[in-house]
C-alpha positions in Angstrom: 272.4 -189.4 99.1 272.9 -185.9 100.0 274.9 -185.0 102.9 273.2 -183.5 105.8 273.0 -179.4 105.8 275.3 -177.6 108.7 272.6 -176.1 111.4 273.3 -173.2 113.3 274.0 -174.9 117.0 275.0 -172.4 118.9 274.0 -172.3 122.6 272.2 -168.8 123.8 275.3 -168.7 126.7 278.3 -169.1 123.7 276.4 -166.8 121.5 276.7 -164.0 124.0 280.1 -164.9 125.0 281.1 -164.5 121.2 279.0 -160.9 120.9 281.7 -158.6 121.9 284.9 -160.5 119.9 282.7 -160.8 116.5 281.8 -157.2 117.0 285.2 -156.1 117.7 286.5 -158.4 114.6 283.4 -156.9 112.5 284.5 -153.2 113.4 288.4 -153.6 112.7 287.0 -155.0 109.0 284.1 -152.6 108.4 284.9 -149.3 110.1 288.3 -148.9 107.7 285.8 -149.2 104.6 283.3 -147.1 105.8 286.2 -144.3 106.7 287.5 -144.8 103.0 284.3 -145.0 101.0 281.5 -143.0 103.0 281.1 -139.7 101.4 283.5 -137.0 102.0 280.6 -134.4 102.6 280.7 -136.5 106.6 283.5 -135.7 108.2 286.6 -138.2 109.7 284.2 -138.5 112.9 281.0 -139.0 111.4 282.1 -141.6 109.3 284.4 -143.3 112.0 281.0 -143.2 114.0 279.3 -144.5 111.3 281.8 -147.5 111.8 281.1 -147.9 114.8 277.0 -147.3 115.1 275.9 -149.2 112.7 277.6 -152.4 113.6 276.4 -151.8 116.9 272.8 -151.4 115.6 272.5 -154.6 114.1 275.3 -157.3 115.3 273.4 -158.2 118.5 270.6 -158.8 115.5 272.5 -161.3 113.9 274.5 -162.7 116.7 271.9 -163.1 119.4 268.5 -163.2 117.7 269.0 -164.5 114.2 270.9 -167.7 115.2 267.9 -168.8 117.4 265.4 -168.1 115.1 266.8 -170.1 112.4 268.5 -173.0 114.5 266.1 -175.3 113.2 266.8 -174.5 109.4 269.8 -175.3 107.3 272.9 -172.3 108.4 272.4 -171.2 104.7 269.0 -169.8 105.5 270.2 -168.3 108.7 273.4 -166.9 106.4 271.1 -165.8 103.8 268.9 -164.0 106.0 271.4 -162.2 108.7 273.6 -161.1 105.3 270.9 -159.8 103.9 269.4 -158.2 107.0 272.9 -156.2 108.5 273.1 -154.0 105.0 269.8 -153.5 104.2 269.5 -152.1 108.1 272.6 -150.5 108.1 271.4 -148.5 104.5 268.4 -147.5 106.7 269.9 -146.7 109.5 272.9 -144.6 107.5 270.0 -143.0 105.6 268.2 -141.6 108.5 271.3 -140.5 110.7 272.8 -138.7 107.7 270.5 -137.5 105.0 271.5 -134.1 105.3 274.7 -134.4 105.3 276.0 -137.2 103.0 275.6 -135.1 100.2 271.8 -135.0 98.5 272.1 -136.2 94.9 271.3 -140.1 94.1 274.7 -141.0 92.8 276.4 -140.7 96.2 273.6 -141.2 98.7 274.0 -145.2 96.0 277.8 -144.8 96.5 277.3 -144.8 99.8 275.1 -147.7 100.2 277.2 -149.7 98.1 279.7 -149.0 100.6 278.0 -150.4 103.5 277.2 -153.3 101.2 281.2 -153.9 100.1 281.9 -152.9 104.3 279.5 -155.7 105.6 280.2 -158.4 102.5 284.1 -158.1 103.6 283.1 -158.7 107.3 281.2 -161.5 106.3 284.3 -163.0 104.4 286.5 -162.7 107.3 283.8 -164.2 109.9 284.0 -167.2 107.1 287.3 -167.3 107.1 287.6 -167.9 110.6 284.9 -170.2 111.2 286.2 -172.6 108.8 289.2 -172.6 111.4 287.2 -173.1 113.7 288.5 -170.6 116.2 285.3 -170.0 118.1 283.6 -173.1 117.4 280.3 -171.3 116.6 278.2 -171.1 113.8 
């Protein structure tokens, strides 16, 4: 018999206690990529805002809204869905905010989108890692 799948069973309350610590945690992994990787046609600023932004745009996403929707569902749906959700926005988002300026040919504006990608896979990793510690007790 198969064993039962983990559900997401996070309260609303613990969710939003644990916004501004797994944004903080996803920032100190993604914002180091970003400044490394991003394309050197943004500046130290941009980039470092780029860190910064785009986690911003979409963590309350996956945190706060995602969670809920999918409580009901196996946490590999939920997984599958906010990790595939956070870079696809993020791409977007980066897309829009910097077209101009993170250099015009295909090759980079890809470079930089695989970036993101690597950025928010890495953050995913180390949210892994500590959830199988259990050091929040969510998720």
């Amino acid at each position: 018999m198969a064993p039962e799948p983990t559900r997401t069973t996070s309260r609303p309350g613990d969710l939003w206690l644990f916004l501004p610590l797994g944004y903080l945690l996803s920032v100190a992994v993604e914002t180091p990529v970003l400044l490394v990787g991003l394309s050197k046609h943004l500046s130290f600023r941009q980039r470092l805002f780029a860190g910064l932004w785009l986690t911003a745009c979409t963590y309350p996403v996956v945190v706060l809204v995602l969670p809920v929707l999918f409580s009901t569902l196996p946490r590999s749906t939920y997984l599958l869905a906010a990790e595939t959700f956070a870079p696809a926005a993020e791409c977007l988002l980066f897309w829009l905010a910097f077209r101009e300026r993170a250099g015009a040919d295909t090759g980079e504006r890809i470079r930089n989108f695989a970036v993101i990608v690597l950025a928010n896979l890495l953050s995913f990793g180390a949210g892994e890692l500590l959830n199988a510690t259990r050091w929040f007790g969510l998720f």
